[in-house]
Backbone as JSON, one array per atom type, in Angstrom:
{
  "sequence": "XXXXXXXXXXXXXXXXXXXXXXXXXXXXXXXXXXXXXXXXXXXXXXXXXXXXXXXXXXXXXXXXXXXXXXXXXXXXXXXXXXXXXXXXXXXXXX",
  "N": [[-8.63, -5.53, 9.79], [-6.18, -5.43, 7.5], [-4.0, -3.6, 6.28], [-3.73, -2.64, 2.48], [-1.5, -3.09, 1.24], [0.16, -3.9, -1.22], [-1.92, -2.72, -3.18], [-2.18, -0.32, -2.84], [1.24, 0.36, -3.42], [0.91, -0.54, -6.11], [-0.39, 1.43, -7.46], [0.36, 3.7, -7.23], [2.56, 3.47, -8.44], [1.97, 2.83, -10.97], [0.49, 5.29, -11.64], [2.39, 7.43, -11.83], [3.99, 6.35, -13.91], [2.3, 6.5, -16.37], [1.87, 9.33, -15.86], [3.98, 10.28, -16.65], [4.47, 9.78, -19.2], [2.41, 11.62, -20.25], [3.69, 14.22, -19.89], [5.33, 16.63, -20.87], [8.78, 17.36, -22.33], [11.28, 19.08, -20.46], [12.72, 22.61, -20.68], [14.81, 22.74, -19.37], [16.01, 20.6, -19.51], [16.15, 18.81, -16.97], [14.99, 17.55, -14.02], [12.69, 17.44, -11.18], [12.81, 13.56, -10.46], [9.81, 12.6, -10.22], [7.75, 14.8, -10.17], [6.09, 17.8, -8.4], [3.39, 18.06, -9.81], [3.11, 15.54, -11.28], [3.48, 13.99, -9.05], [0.7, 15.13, -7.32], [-1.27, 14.17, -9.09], [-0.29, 11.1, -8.0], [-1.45, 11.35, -5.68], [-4.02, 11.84, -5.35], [-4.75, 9.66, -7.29], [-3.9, 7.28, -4.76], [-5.89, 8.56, -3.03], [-8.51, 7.76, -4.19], [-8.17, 5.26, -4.61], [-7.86, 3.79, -1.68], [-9.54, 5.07, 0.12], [-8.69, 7.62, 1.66], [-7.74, 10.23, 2.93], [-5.08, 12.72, 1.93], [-2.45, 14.62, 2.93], [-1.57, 17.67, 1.93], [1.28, 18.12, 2.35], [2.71, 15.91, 2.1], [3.79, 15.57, 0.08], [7.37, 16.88, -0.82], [8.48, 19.81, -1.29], [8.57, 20.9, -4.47], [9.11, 18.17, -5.4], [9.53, 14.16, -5.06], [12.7, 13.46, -5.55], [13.2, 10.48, -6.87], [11.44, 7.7, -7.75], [11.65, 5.31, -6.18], [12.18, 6.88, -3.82], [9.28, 8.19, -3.92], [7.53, 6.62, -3.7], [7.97, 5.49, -1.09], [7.54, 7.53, 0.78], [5.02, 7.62, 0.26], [3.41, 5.51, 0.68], [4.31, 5.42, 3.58], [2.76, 7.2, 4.74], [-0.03, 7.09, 3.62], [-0.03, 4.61, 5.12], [-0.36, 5.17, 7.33], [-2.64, 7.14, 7.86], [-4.64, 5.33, 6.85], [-4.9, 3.43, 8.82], [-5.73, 5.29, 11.28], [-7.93, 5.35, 10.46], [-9.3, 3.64, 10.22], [-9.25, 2.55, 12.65], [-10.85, 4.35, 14.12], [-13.47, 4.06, 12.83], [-13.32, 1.88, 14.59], [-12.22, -0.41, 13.32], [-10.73, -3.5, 13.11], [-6.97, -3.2, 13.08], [-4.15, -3.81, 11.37]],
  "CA": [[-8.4, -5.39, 8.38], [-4.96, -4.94, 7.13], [-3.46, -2.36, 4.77], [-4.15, -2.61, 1.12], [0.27, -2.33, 0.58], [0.35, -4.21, -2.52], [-2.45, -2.58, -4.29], [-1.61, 1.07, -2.98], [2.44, 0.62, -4.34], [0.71, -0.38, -7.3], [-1.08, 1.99, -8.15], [1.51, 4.8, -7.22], [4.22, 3.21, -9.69], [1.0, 3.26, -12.35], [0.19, 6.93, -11.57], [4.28, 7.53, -12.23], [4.24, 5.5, -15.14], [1.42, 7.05, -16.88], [2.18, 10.54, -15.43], [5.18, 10.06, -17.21], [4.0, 9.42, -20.52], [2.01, 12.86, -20.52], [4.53, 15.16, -19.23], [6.27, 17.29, -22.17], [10.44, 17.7, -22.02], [11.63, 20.92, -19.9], [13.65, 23.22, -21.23], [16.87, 22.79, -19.13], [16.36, 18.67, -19.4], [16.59, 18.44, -15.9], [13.36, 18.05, -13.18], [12.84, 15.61, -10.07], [11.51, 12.09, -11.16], [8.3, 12.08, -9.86], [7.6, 16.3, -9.58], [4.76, 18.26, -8.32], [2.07, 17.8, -10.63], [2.94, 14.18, -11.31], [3.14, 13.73, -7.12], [-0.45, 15.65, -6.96], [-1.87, 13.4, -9.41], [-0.16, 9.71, -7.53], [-2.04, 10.95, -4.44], [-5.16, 11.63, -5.96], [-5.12, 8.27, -7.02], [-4.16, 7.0, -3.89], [-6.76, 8.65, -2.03], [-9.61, 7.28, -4.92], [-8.12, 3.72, -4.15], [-8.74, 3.36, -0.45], [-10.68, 6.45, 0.47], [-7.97, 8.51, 2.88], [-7.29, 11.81, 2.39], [-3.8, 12.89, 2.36], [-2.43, 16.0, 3.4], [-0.61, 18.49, 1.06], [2.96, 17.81, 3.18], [2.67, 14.58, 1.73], [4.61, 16.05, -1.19], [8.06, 17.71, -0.36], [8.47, 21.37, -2.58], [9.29, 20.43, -5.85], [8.59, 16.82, -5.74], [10.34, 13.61, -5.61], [13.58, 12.91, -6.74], [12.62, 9.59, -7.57], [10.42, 7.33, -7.71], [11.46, 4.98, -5.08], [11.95, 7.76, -2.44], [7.97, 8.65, -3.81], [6.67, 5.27, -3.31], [8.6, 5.08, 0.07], [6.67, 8.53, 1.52], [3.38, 7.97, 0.12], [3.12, 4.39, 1.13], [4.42, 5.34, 4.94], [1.69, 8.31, 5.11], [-0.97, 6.31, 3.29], [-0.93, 3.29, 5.84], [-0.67, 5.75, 8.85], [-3.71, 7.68, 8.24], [-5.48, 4.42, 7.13], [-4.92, 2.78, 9.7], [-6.37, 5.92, 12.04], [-9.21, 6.02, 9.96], [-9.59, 2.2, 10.25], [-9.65, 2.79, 14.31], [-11.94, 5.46, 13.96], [-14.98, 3.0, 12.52], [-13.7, 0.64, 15.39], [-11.92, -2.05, 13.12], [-9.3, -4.01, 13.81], [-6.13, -2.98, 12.26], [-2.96, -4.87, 11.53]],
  "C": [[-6.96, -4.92, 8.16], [-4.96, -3.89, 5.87], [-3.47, -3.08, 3.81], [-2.38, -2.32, 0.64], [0.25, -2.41, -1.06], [-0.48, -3.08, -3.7], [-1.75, -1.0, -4.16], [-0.02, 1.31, -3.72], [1.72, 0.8, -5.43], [-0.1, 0.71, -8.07], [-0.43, 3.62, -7.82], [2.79, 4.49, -8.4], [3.03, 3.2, -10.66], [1.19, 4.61, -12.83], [1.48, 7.54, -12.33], [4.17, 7.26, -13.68], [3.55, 6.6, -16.37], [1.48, 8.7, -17.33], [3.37, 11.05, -16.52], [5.16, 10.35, -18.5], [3.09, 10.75, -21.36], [2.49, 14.12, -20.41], [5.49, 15.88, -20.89], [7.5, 17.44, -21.63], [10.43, 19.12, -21.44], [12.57, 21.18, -21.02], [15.29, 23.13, -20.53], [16.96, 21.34, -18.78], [16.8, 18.19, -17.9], [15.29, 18.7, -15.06], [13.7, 16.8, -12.31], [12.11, 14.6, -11.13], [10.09, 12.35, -10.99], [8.34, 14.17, -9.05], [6.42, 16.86, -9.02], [3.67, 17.33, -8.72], [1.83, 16.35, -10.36], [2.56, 13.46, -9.94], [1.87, 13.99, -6.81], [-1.33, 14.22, -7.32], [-1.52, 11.91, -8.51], [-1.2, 10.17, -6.58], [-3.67, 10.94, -4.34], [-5.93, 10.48, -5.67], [-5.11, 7.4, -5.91], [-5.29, 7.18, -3.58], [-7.88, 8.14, -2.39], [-9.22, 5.61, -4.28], [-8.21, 3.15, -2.82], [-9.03, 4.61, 0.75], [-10.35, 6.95, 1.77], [-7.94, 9.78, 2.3], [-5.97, 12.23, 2.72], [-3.21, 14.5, 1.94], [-1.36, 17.0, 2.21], [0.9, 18.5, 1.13], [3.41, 16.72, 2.83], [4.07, 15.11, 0.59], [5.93, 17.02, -0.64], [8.18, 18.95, -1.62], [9.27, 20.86, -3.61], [9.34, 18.88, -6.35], [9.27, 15.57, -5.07], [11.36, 13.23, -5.9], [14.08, 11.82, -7.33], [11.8, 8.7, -7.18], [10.11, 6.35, -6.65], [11.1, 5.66, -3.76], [10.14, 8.35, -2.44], [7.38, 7.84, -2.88], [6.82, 5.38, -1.77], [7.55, 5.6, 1.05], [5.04, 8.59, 1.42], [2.99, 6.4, 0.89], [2.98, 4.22, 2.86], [2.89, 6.61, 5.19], [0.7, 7.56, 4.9], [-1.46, 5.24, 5.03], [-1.0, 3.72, 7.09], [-2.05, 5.97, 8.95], [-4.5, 6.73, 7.47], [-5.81, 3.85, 7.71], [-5.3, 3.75, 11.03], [-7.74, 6.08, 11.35], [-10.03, 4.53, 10.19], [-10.37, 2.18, 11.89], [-10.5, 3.72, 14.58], [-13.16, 4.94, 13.72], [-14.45, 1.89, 12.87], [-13.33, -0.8, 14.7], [-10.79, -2.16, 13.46], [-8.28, -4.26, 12.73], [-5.09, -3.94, 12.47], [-1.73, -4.2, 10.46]]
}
């Protein structure tokens, strides 16, 4: 079984998107792209969309500082420990 890439990006640039859209302005107009909270919630979703669990380190302190460099780290963690979890119930990864 191969990795799920496409759908997992997508649904990390959603999470972002969305995340985005609920977030109130700081006070000193300045924050990473993709911070904490918003980072908690992408992995969330990740982990609801193909049922890994991903580790709290996933996230560097404070977040982010944008959205490519998110995508980049969650996408390389994601298809690691899917792909040990894949070999774990014995399928065949790719």
């Amino acid at each position: 079984m191969q990795f799920p890439e496409a759908l997992v990006e997508a649904a990390i640039r959603d999470e972002i998107i969305v995340a985005a859209k609920d977030r109130p302005p700081t006070k000193s107009g300045w924050r990473p792209e993709v911070d904490s909270p918003v980072a908690i919630r992408v992995l969330l979703r990740v982990e609801a969309e193909i049922g890994i669990e991903l580790p709290e380190d996933t996230i560097p302190p404070g977040g982010f500082d944008d959205v490519d460099t998110c995508v980049k780290g969650i996408l390389e963690q994601s298809r690691r420990l899917w792909r040990e979890k894949q070999r774990q119930q014995g399928e065949t990864v790719s």
